[in-house]
N, C-alpha and C positions, 0 to 999 in steps of 0.2 A: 733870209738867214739859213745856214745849211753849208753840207761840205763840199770840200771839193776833190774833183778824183780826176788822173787822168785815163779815159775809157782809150782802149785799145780795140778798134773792131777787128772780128775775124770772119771769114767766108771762106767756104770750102778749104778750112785748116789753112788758111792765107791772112795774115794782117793786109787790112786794105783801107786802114783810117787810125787814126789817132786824136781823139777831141778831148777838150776839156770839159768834163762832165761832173755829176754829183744833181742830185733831182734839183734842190731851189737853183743853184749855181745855172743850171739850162735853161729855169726860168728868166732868171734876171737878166740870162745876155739877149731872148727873145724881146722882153720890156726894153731892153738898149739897142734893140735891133727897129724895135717901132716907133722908136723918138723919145720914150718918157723918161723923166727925171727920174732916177733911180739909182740903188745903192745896195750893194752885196756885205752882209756881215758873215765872218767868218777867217779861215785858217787854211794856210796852205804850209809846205813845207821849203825850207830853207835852200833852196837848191835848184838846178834849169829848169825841171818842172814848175816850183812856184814862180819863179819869174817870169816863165814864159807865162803862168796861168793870169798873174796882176797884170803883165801887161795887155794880153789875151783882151779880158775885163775894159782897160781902157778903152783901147782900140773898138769895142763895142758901145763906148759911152756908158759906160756903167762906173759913178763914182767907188774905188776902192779906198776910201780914208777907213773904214770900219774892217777892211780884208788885213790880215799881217803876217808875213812870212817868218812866223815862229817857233815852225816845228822841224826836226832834225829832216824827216822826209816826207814827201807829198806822196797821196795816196797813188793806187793805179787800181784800177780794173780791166779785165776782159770779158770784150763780151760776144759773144759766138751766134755769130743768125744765121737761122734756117733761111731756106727758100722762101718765107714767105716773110721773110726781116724782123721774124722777133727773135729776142734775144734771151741767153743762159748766161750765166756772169759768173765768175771768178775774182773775187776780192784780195788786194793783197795792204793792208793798210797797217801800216807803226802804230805803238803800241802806246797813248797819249796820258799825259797827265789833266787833271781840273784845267778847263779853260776858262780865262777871265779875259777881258777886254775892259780897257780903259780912253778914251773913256764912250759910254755908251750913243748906242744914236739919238739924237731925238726925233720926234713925232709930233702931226699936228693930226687936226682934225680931218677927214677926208683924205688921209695916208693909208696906207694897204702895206701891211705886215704880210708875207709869206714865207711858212716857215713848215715843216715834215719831214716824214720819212723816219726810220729809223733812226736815223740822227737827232730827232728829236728827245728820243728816251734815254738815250744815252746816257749813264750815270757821267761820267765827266763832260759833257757840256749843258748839264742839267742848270748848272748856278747862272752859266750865260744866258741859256734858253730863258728861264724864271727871271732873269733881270730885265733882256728886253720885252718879254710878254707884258710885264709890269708897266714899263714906258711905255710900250702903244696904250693899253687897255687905260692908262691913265688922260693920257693922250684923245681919246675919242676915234681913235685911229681903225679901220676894219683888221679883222686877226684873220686870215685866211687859213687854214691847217688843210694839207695835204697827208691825208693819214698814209699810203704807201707802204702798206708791213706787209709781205711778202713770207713767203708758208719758209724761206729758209731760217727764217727770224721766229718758228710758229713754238719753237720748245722754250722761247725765252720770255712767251706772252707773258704766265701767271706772275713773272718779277716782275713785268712792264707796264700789267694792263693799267694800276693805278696812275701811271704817269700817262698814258695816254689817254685814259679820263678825263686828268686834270688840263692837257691840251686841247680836248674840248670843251672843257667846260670853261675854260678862258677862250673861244673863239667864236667869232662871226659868222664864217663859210666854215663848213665840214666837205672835201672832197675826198673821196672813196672811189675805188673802182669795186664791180661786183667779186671782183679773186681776193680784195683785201678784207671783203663783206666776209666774206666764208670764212677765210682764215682767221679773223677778229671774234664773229659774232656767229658763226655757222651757219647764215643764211646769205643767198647774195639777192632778196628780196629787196627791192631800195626803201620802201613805202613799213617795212616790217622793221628793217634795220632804222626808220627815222623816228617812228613812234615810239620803239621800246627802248632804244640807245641815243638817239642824238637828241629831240625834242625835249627832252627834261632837262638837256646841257646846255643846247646851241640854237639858234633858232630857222637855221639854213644850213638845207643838205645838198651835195650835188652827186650823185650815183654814175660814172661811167659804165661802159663794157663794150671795150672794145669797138668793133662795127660796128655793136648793137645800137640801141636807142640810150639816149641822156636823160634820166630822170633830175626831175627836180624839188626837194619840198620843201614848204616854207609852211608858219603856220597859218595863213589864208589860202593854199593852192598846192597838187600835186601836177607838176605838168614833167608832159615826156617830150621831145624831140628826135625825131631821125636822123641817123646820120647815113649823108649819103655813100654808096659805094667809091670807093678810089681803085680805078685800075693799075695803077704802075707805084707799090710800096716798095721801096729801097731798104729803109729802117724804120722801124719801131721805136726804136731807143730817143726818149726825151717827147716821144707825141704827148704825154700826160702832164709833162712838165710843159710846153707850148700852151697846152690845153689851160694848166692853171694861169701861165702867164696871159694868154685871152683875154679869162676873166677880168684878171686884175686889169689888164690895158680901158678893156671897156669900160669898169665901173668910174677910173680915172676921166676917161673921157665922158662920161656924161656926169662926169660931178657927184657922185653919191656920197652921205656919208654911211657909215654903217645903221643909223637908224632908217636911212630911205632905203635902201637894199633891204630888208624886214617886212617895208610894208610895201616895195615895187607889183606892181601888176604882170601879167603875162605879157602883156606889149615889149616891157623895160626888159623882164626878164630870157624873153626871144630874141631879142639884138645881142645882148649879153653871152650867150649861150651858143648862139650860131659865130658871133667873134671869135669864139674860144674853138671853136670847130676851125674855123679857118686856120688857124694857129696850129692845133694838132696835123690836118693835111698838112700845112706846107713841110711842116717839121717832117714826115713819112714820106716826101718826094725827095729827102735829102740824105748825106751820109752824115750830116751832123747834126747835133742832139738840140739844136733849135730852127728858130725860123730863119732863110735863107738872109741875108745882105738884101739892101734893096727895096725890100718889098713894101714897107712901110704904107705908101699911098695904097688904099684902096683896102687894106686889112677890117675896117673895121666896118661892123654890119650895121644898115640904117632901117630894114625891114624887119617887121617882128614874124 
């Protein structure tokens, strides 16, 4: 669940890509890009861009009954990389009334909600947001929250911060990168930011940064992960949404439901994690904001 934008890339003051993007939306086309049964809720605009973006979505395997091109115009972004492909954005998005959706998805047990970003806070998609939260969490369903608030979003925290609470504390997985730690919570400690903010809400953290290392915490286990060095990055743009979409790939694939992911061990938890690493590279060897066509065989990791 989440929106949809069309990202425009630039290099050296040069357009040299145009994808459809929006953080869950890069997720779900990665999950349709791995073979899973999957579905995008959300909103595009009434015009080439949404049509091209639904059909985009098909062609990926990603059911759009829950997508609906409702709105006068679909978003755009630019987004500007440096040398070493990350990126600075410029937002230009229509100015939107309350969104409602009819009628909602449903969910079953061992389903995976992924849903963040900014767009999550959002006063007018707050009632959609709060409705399907409801349906999974009723549902048994895992709620993944990709928190993603980003320092341009940082003057608007103190109106926001309650809703973003309340997205945690309605969810399963909490992923964070250490820049959103900072801006959030003022620390980009993972282990600091689990015990004093997420562990009273949520019972699973995931901490990115970048190259760095991947923390994990749950409440039986702190574990870290390395990530290895990648010679040849293209873009940045969508490695964190690949990254969330890993997750979810893997937990499908080994059948979790949100209560076994809680009590998994470091074994379960290592396959899971190095998945979602694979996911993030391939998305960074490409110009577009997921994982390549194709790749599907072989993605997903069987050593912990």
């Amino acid at each position: 669940m989440g929106e949809s934008i069309l990202d425009i890339l630039f290099k050296d003051g040069q357009p040299v890509a145009a994808v459809a993007g929006g953080s869950s939306f890069n997720s779900i086309v990665s999950v349709g890009r791995a073979s899973l049964p999957c579905a995008f809720v959300g909103f595009t605009g009434h015009d080439q861009v949404g049509t091209h973006t639904i059909r985009f979505l098909q062609d990926n395997g990603v059911d759009t009954h829950y997508f609906t091109a409702s709105e006068p115009k679909s978003a755009i972004s630019l987004a500007f990389l440096d040398s070493q492909g990350n990126a600075s954005y410029s937002f230009y998005k229509p100015q939107v009334e309350r969104l409602q959706l009819e009628p909602l998805p449903s969910f079953h047990r061992g389903d995976t909600l992924l849903f963040g970003s900014f767009y999550a806070c959002q006063p007018e998609v707050r009632p959609l947001v709060d409705a399907v939260l409801r349906e999974a969490s009723a549902a048994g369903a895992t709620v993944y929250y990709d928190l993603n608030f980003r320092p341009a979003h940082q003057h608007q925290l103190p109106q926001l911060r309650g809703t973003l609470m309340e997205n945690i504390r309605r969810s399963t997985i909490v992923r964070a990168s250490d820049e959103d730690c900072r801006v959030v919570w003022g620390t980009g400690n993972p282990e600091e930011v689990y015990h004093t903010h997420i562990a009273p809400h949520c019972p699973l953290f995931v901490c990115t940064a970048g190259d760095g290392p991947i923390t994990l915490c749950t409440p039986r286990q702190v574990l870290q992960v390395a990530v290895p060095p990648l010679d040849e990055v293209v873009s940045t743009v969508g490695a964190g949404d690949s990254f969330n979409a890993g997750v979810a790939c893997a937990v499908a694939r080994l059948s979790m439901t949100a209560d076994e992911l809680v009590d998994a061990g470091e074994d379960v938890w290592r396959q899971i994690l190095h998945t979602a690493m694979r996911f993030a590279r391939l998305c960074c060897m490409s110009r577009e904001n997921y994982i390549p066509r194709g790749v599907a065989d072989g993605l997903f990791s069987t050593a912990g």
